[in-house]
N, C-alpha and C positions, 0 to 999 in steps of 0.2 A: 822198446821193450819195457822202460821205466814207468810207462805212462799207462801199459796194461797192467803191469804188476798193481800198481798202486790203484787200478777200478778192478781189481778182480779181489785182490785185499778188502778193499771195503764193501763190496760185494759179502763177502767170506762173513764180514763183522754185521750188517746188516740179517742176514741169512740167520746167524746164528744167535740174536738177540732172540732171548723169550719172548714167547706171545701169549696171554691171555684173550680166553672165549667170554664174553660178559654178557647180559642178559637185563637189559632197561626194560621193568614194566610201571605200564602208567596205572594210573588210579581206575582206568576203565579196563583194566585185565589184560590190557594190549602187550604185549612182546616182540622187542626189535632183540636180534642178536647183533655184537661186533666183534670184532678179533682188533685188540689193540695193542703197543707192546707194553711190559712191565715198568720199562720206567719212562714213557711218556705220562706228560700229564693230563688226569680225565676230563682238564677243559677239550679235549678235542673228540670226544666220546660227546660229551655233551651236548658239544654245537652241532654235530652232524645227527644227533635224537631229536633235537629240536629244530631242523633243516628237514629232517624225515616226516616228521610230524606238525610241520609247518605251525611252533611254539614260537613264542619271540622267550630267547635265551633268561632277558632278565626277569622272567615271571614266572621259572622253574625251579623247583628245589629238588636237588638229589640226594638221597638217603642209601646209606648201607650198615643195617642192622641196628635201625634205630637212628645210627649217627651221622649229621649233616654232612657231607662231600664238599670240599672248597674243590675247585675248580685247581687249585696248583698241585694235589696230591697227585698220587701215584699208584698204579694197583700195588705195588711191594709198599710203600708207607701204608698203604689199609691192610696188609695179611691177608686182600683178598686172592681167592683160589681158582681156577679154572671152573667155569659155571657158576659162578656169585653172579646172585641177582642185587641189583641196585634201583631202588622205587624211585620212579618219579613224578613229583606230586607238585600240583598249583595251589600255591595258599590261601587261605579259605580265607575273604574278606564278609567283615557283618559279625553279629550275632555277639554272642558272651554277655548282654545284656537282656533283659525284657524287661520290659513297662508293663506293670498293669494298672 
């Protein structure tokens, strides 16, 4: 009896963690939805965007409202809301100079 109590318990604690709906679009207009929880960190949001969209992890950048996303935040450290979208974008190499 001790052994169900203590998986129906964490059961219970899992269950009742907040979940967050998030919305990754890319630079080409594309839209992937996840449901993640609130205080996971959105390195695991990230990897599985860039596993959907067959990116390699370290040549993406994630943006919410302007502001760069570190991979150890959290949707509750960004104040993000149920339906925040988060851009993700490849950094542009080249250019800021011209010769003539």
């Amino acid at each position: 009896m001790g052994e169900n109590d203590r998986e129906n318990k964490k059961r219970k604690v899992i269950d009742e963690t907040p979940t967050i709906s998030l919305k990754v679009k890319s630079q080409d207009n594309d839209e992937r939805y996840f449901r993640i929880r609130r205080d996971s960190p959105l390195l695991r949001l990230m990897r599985a965007y860039c596993e959907k969209k067959q990116f390699e992890f370290r040549y993406i950048r994630f943006f919410y409202d302007g502001q760069y996303i570190r991979p150890n935040q959290t949707p509750d450290s960004l104040g993000l809301e149920d339906g925040a979208e988060i851009d993700a974008l490849t950094p542009q190499s080249g250019g800021g100079w011209r010769s003539f």
